[in-house]
C-alpha positions in Angstrom: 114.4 227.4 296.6 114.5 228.1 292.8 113.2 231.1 291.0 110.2 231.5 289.0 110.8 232.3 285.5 107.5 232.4 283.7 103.7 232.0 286.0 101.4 230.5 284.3 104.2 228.8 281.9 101.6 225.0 282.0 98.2 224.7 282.4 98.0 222.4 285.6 95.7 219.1 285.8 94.1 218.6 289.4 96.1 214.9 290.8 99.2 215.5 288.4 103.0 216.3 289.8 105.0 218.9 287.2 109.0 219.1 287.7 111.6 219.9 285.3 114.0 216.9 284.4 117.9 216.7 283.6 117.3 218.0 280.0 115.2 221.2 281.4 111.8 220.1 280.2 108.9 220.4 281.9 107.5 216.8 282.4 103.9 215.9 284.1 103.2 213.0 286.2 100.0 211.4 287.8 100.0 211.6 291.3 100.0 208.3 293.1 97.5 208.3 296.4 97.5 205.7 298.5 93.7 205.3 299.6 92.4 203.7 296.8 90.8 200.6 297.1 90.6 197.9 293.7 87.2 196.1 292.8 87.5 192.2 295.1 87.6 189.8 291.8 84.6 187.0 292.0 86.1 184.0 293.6 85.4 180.8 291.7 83.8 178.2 294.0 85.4 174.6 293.9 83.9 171.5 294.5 85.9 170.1 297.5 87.5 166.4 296.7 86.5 164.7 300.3 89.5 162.7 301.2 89.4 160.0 304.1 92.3 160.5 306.0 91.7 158.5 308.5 91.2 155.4 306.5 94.3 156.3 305.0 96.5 156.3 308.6 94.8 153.1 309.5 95.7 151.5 306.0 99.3 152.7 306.6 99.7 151.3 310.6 98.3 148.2 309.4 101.0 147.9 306.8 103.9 148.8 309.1 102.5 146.2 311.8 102.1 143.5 309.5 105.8 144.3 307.6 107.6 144.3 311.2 105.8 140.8 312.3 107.6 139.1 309.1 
């Protein structure tokens, strides 16, 4: 553990981290916490493009039938 040279040295902020880098400053950081939860962003309702697949398949066995009799 290191010594304490001066108390009192930086007034501390409540959810900020204080450590003293390479160059022997005293640097502040915000805490990150986890718990946090972000504001759900409206979802944009889309018209659904109704597709018969189905219709589609049959159109497609029909062709393959008719391309093998030939």
């Amino acid at each position: 553990m290191g010594k304490i040279v001066v108390k009192n040295a930086v007034t501390r902020k409540p959810g900020h981290l204080y450590y003293v880098d390479s160059a022997g400053n005293v640097c502040e950081a915000k805490m990150a916490r986890g718990g946090k939860k972000k504001k759900k962003a409206a979802k944009k309702k889309t018209a659904k493009k109704t597709v018969k697949k189905a219709a589609k398949k049959t159109a497609k066995k029909t062709a393959k039938k008719t391309a093998r009799k030939r």
